[in-house]
N, C-alpha and C positions, 0 to 999 in steps of 0.2 A: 606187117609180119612180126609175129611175138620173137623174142631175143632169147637168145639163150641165157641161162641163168651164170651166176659169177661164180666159179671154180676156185674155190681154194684148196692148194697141195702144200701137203706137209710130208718132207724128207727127213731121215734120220737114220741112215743104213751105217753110217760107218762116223765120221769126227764133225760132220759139219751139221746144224740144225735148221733147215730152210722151209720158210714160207712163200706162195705166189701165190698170186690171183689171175685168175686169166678168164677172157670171155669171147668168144669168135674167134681164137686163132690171135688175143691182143693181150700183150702184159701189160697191166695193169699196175702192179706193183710188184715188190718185192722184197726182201730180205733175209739175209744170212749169219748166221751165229757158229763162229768156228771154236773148238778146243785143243785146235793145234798147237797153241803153244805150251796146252801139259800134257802134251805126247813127245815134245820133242825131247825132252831131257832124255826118252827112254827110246831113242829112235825108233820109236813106231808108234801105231795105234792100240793103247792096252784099252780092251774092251769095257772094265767096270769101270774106267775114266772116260769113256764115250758117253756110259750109257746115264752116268750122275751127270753130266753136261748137259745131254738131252731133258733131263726133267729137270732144272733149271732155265733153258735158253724156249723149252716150248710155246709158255705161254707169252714171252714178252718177244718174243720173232712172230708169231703171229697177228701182234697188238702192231708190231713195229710196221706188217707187210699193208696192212690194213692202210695204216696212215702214210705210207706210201702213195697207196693205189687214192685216198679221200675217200674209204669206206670204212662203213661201219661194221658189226657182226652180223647185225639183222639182213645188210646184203647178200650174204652168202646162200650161192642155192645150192651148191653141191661142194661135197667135200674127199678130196681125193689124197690117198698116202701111199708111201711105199713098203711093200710086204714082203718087200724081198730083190735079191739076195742082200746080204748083208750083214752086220753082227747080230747074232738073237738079242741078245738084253737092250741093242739101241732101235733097231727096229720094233720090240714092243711098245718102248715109250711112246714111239711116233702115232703106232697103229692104238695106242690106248687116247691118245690125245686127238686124233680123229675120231675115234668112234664115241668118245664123249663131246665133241663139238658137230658133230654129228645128229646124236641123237638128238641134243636140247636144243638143236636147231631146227630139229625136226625135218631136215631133209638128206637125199642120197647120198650113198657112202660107196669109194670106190676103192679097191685096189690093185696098186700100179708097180708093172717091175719095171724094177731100174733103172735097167737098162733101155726099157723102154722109153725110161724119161730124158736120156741123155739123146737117143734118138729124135725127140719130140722138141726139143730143146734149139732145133736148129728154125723150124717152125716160126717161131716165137722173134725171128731176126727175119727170114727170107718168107715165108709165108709156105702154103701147103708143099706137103714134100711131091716130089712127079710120081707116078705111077708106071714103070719100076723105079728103085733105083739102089744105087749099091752103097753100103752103110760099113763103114768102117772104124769100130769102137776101139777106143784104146786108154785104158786106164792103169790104175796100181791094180784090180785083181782081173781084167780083162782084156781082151784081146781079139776079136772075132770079124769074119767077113760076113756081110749079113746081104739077102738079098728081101727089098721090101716092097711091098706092095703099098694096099690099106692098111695103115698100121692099126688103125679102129677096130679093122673087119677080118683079116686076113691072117693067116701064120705067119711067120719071120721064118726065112728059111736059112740053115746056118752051112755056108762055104766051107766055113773055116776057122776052127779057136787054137788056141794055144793048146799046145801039148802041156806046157810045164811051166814057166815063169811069166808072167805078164810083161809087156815093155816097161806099164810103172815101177811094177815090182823089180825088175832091173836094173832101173836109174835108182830105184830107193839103194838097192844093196850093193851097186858098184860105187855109189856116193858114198857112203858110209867104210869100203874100203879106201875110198883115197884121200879121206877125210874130210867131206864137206856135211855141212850140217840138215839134216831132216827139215823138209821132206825134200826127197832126193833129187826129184828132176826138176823144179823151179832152180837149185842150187846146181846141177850140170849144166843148166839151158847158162845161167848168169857164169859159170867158171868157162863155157866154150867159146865165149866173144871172143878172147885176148886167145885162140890157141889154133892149131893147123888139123885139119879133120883128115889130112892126108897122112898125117904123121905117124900112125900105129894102126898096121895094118888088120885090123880086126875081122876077125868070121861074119859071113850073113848067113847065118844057120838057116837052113831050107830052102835054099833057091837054085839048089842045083836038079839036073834036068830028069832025074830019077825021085825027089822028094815028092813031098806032098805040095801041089800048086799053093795051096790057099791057106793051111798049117800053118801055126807060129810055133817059133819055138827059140825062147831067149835065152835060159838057164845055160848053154854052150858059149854064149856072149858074153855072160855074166860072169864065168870062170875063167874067161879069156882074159878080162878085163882083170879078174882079182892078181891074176898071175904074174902078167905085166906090172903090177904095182911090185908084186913081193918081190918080184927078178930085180927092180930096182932099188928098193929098200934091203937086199941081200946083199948086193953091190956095194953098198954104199952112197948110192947117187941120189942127189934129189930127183922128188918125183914132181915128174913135168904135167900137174892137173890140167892146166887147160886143153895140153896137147890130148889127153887121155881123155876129158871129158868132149874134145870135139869132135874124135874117134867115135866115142864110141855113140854118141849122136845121129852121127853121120850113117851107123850100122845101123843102128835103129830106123831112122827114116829112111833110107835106102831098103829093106825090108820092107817096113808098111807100106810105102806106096809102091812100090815095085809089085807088090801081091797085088793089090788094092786096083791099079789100073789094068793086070792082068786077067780079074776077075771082071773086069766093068767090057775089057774088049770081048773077052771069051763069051758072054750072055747079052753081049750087046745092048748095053747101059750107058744113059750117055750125059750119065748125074751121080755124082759121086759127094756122099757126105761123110764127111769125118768128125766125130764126135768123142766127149771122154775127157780125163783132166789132162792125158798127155796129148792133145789136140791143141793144148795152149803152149805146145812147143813148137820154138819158133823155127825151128831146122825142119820140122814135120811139116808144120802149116809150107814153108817158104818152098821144100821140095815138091809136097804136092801139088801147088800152085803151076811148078816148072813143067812138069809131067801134066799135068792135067791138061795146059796150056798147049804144051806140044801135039797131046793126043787128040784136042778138040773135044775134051770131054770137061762139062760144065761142074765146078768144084764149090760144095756152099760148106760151110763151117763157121759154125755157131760164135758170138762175140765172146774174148774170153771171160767176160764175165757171166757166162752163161755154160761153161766146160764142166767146170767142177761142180760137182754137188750142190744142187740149188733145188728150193720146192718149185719153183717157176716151170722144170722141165718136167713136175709131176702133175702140177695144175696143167699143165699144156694136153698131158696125154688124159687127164682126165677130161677135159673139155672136150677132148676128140671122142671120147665114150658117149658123154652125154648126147654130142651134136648125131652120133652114130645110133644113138637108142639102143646102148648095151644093158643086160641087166646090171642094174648094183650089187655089191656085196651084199652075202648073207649077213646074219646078225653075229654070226660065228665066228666073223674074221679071225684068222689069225695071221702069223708069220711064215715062210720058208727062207731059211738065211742060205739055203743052196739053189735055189729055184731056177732051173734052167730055161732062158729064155726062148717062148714058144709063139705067146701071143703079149701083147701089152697090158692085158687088163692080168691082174693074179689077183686072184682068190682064193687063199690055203684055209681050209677049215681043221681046227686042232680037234683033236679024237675025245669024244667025250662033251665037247664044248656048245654043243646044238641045245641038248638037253637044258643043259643049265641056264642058256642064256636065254631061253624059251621061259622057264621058270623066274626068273629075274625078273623080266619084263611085265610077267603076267599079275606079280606081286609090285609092281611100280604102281604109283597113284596118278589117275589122267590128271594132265595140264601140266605136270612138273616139268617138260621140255622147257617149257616159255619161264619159268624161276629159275632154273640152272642155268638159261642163257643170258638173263637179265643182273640174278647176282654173284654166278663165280666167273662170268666171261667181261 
């Protein structure tokens, strides 16, 4: 029985630059190139400092993933990246350096949202996902209840997104009001050890019996938290971070998985994955463990080093395309940095951009794949 070919996925949505290999459903290899620490001086992610990172960290994260895995270039049969959502300027680098390792490689080009690779991502530890099952993303710009099927085959149907601020994005900006250092919720999850989660009685925005069941919505959390600081910095009093960071923790994971197990009972799901960089928090994990535990519903979530942003969860979805025999990308690829997650595979084609690229091609000289792969790769 022939093998499937070795997937290489290349990420680049937003600070981090990740390469993986993957084949059957197996990682292979690995690696990741962050520019986190020149965002942090401006607490946040500034876009033209992501996207000059990316076109420095491409070619040597891919060299780097490679000798991870004990592969060379000429192994690769397919090449998968993501097109979205995410910054425009860092996602083109990505989708420019796939579709140039791509071509001179001379084989299929795929592209992959996101979010779909964070889902895929879990995969890659526990092996196929069940069919249903209920998928709960949680990152710095997402938040959503997802119902899955085939993720290859089938739509992702959406429960439930945030209304307004994501959970990341909430630990980013109540961190930054009580003064811990970027990025926000690594430094809440380490300031909440030493503090009481009981101690400041924080909002679960949408959980009462008239909301939206399945709705996020943090931005009321987030103002709650800033307020609480100011009442004590107006005071006079020191501000008690750990207590505030275990608060407001505790509102957060008390929300996700409260929704999370409520959607799994309601549709009668009885696998529950949670996925996302805020997945690698430990009040999150440890909660839904409890609940899941009590409910009899079977809980898998990804190793943390597999949460955040890696090409490994793009090569993963990509691999599930090829084993599924989806079409490839056109030659038009481009980007959607708002692309709303429908199916796994995206393929945005830019206006105008068929033409040209049809012309390009037609004016390339045959055999120049196998020179471009031999002497710029």
């Amino acid at each position: 029985m022939r093998r499937s070919p070795v997937v290489l996925g290349i990420e680049s949505s937003c600070d981090e630059t990740g390469a993986g290999l993957v084949r059957d459903g197996q990682l292979l290899g690995h690696a990741v190139a962050s520019s986190m620490d020149e965002h942090a001086r401006f607490g946040g992610v500034v876009p033209e400092i992501a996207a000059r990172a990316h076109v420095h960290a491409a070619t040597p994260v891919v060299r780097a993933a490679l000798a991870d895995a004990g592969l060379s270039m000429r192994d690769i049969g397919a090449v998968a990246v993501t097109t979205g959502p995410g910054l425009s300027g860092a996602l083109q680098v990505g989708v420019a350096a796939a579709k140039g390792l791509a071509y001179s490689l001379g084989v299929p080009l795929y592209g992959v949202h996101h979010l779909a690779g964070h889902v895929a991502a879990d995969t890659l530890e526990h092996g196929p996902l069940p069919n249903p099952c209920m998928v709960l993303i949680v990152s710095g710009g997402h938040t959503s209840l997802l119902l899955v099927r085939d993720l290859a085959r089938d739509p992702i149907v959406h429960l439930g997104d945030t209304l307004d601020d994501a959970a990341g994005e909430c630990f980013d900006k109540v961190a930054r009001v009580f003064g811990l250092p970027y990025p926000g919720g690594p430094a809440v999850d380490r300031a909440a050890r030493d503090g009481d989660p009981r101690a400041v009685a924080f909002p679960r925005p949408l959980t009462g019996p008239r909301d939206d069941r399945y709705a996020f919505s943090f931005s009321g959390l987030k103002t709650a938290a800033a307020r609480w600081a100011e009442q004590h910095r107006a005071a006079g009093r020191p501000l008690p971070v750990p207590d505030g960071a275990a608060s407001l923790q505790e509102a957060v994971a008390d929300v996700l998985t409260r929704k999370a197990l409520a959607a799994c009972t309601d549709h009668g799901v009885s696998t529950l994955v949670v996925v996302g960089g805020v997945a690698a928090n430990s009040r999150v994990r440890a909660l839904a463990r409890q609940r899941c535990d009590a409910a009899g519903i079977e809980l898998r979530v990804p190793p943390l080093r597999l949460c955040t942003d890696n090409g490994a969860m793009i090569a993963a979805v990509g691999d599930l395309l090829v084993r599924a025999g989806a079409e490839p990308a056109p030659l038009d690829l481009s980007v959607d940095p708002s692309a709303p997650l429908e199916y796994a595979a995206l393929h945005p084609v830019a206006r105008g951009a068929r033409a040209l690229a049809l012309a390009v091609r037609d004016r390339l000289p045959q055999g120049r794949p196998g020179v471009v792969a031999a002497g710029r790769w």
